[in-house]
C-alpha positions as semicolon CSV with decimal commas, in nm:
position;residue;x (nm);y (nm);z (nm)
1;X;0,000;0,000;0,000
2;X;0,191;0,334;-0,098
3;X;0,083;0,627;0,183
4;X;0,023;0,973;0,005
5;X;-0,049;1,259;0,179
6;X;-0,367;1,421;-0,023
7;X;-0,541;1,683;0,170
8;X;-0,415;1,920;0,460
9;X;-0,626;1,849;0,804
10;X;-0,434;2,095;1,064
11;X;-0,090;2,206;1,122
12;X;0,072;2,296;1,506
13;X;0,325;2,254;1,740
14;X;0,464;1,924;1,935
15;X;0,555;2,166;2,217
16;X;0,261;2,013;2,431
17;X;0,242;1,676;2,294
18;X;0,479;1,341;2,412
19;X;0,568;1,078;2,135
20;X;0,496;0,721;2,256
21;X;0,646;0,363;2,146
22;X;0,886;0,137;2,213
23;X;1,209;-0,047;2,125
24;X;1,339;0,323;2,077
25;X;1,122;0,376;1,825
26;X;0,845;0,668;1,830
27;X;0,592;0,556;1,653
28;X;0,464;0,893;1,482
29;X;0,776;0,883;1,335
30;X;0,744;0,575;1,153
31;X;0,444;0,653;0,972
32;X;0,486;0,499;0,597
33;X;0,622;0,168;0,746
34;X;0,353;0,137;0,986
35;X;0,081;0,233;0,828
36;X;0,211;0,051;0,494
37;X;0,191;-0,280;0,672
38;X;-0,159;-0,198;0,817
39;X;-0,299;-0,163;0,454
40;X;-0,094;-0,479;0,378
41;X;-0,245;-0,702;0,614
42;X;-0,552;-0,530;0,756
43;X;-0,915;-0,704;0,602
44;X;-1,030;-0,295;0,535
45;X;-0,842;-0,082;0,332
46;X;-1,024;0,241;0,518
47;X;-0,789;0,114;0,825
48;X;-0,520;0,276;0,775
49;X;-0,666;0,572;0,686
50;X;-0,831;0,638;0,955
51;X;-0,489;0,738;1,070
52;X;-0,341;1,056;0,938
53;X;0,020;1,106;0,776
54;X;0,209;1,337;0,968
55;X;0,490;1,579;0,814
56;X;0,726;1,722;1,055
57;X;0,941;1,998;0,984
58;X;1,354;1,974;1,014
59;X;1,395;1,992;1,400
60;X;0,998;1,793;1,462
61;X;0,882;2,075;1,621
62;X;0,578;2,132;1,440
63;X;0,392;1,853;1,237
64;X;0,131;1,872;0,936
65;X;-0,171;1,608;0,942
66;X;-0,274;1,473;0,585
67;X;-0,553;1,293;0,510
68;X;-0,540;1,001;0,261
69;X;-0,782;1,109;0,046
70;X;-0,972;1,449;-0,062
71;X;-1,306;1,550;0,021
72;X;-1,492;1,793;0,301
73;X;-1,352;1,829;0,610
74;X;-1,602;1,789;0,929
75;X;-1,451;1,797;1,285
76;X;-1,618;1,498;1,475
77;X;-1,741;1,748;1,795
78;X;-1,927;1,962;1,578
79;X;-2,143;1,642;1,400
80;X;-2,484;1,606;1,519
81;X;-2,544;1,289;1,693
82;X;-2,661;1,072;1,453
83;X;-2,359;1,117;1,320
84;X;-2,118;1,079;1,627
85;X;-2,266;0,729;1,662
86;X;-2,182;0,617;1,300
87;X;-1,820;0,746;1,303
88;X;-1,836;0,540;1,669
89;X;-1,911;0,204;1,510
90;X;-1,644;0,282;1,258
91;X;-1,394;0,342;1,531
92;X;-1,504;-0,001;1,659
93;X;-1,411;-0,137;1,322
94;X;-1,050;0,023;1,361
95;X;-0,981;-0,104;1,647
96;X;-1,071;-0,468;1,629
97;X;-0,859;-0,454;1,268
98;X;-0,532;-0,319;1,475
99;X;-0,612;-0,619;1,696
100;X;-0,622;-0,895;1,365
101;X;-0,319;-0,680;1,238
102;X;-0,117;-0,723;1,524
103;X;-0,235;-1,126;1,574
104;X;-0,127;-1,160;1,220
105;X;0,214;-0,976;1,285
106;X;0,286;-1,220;1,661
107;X;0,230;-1,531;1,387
108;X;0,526;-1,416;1,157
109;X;0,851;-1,485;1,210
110;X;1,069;-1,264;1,429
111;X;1,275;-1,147;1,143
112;X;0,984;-1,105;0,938
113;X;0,763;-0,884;1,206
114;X;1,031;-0,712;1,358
115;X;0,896;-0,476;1,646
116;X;0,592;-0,390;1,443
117;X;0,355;-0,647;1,639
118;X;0,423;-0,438;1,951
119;X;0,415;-0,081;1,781
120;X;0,112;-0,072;1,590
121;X;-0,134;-0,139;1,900
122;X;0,034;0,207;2,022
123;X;-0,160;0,379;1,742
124;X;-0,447;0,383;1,923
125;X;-0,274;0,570;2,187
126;X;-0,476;0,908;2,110
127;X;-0,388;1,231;2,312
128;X;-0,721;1,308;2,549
129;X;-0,988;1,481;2,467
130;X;-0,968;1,244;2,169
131;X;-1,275;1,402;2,007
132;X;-1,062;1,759;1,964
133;X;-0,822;1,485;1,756
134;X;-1,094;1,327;1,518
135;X;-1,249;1,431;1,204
136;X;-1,402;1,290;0,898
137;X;-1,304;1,344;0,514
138;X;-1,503;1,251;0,275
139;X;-1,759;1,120;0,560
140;X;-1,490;0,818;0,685
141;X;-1,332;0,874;0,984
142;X;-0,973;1,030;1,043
143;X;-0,769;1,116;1,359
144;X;-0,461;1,342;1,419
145;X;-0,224;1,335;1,689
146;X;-0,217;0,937;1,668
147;X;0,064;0,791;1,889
148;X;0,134;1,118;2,112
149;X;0,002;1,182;2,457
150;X;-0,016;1,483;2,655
151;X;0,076;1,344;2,966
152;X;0,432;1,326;3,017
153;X;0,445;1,012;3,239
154;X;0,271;0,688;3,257
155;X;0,266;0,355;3,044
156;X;0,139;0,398;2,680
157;X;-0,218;0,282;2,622
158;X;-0,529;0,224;2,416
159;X;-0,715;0,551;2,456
160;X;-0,938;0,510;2,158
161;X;-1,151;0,226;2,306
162;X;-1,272;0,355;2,651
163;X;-1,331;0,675;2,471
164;X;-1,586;0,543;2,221
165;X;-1,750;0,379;2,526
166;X;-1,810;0,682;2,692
167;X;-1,902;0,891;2,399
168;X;-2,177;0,632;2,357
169;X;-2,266;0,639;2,714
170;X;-2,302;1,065;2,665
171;X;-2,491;1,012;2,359
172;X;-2,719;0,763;2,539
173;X;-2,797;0,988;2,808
174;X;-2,852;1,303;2,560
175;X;-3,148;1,058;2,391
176;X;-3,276;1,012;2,718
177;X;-3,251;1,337;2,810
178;X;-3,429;1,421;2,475
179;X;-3,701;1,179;2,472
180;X;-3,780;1,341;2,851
181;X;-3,790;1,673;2,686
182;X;-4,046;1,545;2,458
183;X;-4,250;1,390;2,675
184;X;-4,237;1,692;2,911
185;X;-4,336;1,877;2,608
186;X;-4,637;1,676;2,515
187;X;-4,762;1,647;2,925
188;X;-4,735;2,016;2,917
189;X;-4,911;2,065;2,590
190;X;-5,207;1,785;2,730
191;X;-5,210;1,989;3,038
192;X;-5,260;2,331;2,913
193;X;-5,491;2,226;2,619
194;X;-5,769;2,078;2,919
195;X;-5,645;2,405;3,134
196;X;-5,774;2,633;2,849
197;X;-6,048;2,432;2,790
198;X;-6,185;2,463;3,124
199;X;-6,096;2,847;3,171
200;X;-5,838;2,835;3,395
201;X;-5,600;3,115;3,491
202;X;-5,246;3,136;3,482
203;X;-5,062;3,350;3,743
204;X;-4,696;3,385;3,945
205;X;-4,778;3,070;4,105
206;X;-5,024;2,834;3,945
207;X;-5,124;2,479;4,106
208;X;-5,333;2,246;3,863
209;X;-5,502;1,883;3,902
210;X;-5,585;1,663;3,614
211;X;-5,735;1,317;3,642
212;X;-5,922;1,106;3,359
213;X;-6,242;0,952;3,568
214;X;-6,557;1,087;3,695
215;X;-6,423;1,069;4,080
216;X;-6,426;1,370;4,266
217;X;-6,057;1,459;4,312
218;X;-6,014;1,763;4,533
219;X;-5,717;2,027;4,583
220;X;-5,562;2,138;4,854
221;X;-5,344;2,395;4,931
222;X;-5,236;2,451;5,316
223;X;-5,077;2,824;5,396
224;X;-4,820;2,869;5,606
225;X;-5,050;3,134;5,773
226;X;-5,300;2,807;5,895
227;X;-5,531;2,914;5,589
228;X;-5,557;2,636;5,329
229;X;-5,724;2,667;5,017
230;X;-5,983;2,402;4,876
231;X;-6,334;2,377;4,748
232;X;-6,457;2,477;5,086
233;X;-6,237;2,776;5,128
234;X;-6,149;2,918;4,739
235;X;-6,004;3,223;4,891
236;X;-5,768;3,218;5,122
237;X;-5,393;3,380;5,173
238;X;-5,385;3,541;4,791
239;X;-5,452;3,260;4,626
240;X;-5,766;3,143;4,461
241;X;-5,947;2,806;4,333
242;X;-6,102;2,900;3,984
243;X;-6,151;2,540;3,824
244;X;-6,321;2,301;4,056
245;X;-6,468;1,955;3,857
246;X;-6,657;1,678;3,918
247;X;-6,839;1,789;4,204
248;X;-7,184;1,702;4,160
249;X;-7,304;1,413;3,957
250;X;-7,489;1,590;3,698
251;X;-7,175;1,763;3,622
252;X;-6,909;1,511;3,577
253;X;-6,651;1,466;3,335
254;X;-6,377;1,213;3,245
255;X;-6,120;1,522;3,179
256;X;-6,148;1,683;3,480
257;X;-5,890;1,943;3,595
258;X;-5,877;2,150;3,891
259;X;-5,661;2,496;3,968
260;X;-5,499;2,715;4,224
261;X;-5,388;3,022;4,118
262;X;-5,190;3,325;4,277
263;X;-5,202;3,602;4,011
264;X;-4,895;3,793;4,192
265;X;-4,620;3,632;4,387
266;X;-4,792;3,527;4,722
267;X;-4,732;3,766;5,024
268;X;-4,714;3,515;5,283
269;X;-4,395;3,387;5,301
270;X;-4,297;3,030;5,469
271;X;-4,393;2,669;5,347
272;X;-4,718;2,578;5,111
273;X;-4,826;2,188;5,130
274;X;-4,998;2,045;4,828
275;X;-5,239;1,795;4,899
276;X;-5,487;1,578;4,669
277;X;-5,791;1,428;4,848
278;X;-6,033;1,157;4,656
279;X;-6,332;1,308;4,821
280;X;-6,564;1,094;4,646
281;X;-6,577;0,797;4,397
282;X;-6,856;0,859;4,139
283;X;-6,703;0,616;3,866
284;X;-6,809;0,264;3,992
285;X;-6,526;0,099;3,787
286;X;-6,266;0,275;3,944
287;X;-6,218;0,307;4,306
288;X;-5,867;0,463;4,302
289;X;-5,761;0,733;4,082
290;X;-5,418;0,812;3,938
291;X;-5,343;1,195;3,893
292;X;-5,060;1,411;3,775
293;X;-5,014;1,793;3,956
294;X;-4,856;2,031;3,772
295;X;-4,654;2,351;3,943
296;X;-4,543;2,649;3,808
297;X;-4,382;2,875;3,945
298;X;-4,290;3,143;3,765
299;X;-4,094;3,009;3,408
300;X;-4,031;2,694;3,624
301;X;-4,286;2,383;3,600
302;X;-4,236;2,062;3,756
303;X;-4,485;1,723;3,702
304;X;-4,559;1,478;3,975
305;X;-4,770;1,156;3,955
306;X;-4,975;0,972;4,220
307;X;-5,288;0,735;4,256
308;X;-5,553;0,810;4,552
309;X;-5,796;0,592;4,678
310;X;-6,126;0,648;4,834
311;X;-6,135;0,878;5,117
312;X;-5,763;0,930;5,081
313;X;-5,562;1,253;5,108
314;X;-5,220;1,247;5,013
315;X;-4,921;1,500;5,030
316;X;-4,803;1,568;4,693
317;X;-4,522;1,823;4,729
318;X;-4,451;2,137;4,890
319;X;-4,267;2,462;4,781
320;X;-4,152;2,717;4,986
321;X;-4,210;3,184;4,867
């Protein structure tokens, strides 16, 4: 495999950077043989182009990275992460090839392999952050840097592997994250279609109930003043109940909602309790009824879930003004 530099990636200083290898050999340094006998035994020819060709000046002070072949440069950190997964399961295909390389290179003869069986693994010694190192050409995967560490002491090691495996892991967590977002989205959007619906107001401080069955769900709001506000007391310490469903039985409905409101920041400062009571159970197929309570306060609006039974009041949450 001949190794021609096509396309410029970056150029910069070695100042901060340490070569690794072994035998007395630094690895960076011995570029064309190594990478020649990657794409000479390696089962994908995009192997060894995954790692750049360096070109140092006179005194290897500063070093030039070349791709292998033309086309658009894209820096890995700035791909979406669609993306960042499909360069990661090329990366995995990188590094299980350096592993069949280097089996194939321990089953030559001495003469034959030389020191190359225990260099090449050292390619995969990437300086950390390895994603400031990686980039793709041409959409396939290339990295910089290959071979060099930043840290000055310490035993050369496979820094490509544990970082795909925690790039995944952030990647993961971002789709979690997102699909949370959406569904936080869509509870919101459920909850203030039925709020809008029903007339209810929106203020500083804004405490709403929704339920899907005819039971009479009831909430409560206890002041830190003693006062508590509920469908026996709607007014109490600035705060008012302007929604209250399913009270009689010629009024019910299976999208109920109920809502506290303070149009202005409350003036009583100190601890509010939210409670939900199931005051009484109008839909004979369902004796218990699951809820969700929204809060907001202010731009800030948190969800909680619970299920109340018959006669039961339960504490929700509390916030504190």
């Amino acid at each position: 495999m001949i190794i021609k530099p096509v396309q410029v990636i970056e150029t910069n200083s070695v100042e901060e950077y340490h070569f690794v290898g072994g035998y007395g050999e630094r690895i960076t340094l011995q570029a064309a043989p190594l990478l020649g006998t990657i794409g000479r035994l390696s089962d994908d020819e995009d192997t060894a182009a995954f790692f750049a060709i360096p070109n140092f000046n006179d005194r290897k002070t500063r070093v030039t990275w070349f791709s292998h072949n033309k086309g658009r440069l894209e820096p890995f950190w700035e791909l979406g992460d669609d993306r960042q997964q499909t360069v990661l399961e090329a990366l995995k295909k990188v590094s299980a090839e350096i592993g069949q390389v280097t089996q194939r290179l321990a089953s030559l003869p001495a003469a034959e392999a030389g020191t190359y069986a225990q260099l090449i693994p050292l390619l995969l010694n990437l300086p950390e952050p390895v994603e400031y190192h990686l980039y793709l050409i041409d959409a396939k995967p290339v990295v910089t840097h290959w071979g060099m560490s930043k840290q000055k002491t310490g035993a050369s090691h496979d820094t490509l592997t544990p970082f795909i495996a925690g790039w995944e892991e952030r990647l993961q967590a971002r789709k979690r994250q997102a699909e949370e977002e959406a569904r936080n989205a869509a509870r919101e959007r459920s909850f203030l279609g039925r709020l809008t619906r029903a007339g209810a107001r929106n203020g500083a401080v804004t405490v709403s109930l929704l339920w899907n069955d005819c039971n009479d769900l009831d909430l409560h709001v206890e002041c830190p003043d003693g006062q508590t506000i509920n469908f026996e007391h709607k007014l109490a310490c600035g705060g008012i109940l302007d929604i209250d469903r399913n009270a009689h039985p010629n009024a019910l409905t299976r999208e109920p909602v109920e809502n506290i409101v303070w149009t202005r920041q409350p003036e009583v400062r100190g601890s509010y309790t939210i409670h939900v009571h199931h005051y009484r159970q109008f839909d004979e197929t369902t004796p218990s009824s699951a809820f969700e309570l929204r809060l907001k306060r202010g731009s800030k609006v948190q969800h909680f879930k619970g299920i109340v039974s018959q006669g039961e009041r339960v504490e929700v949450t509390r916030f504190k003004v």
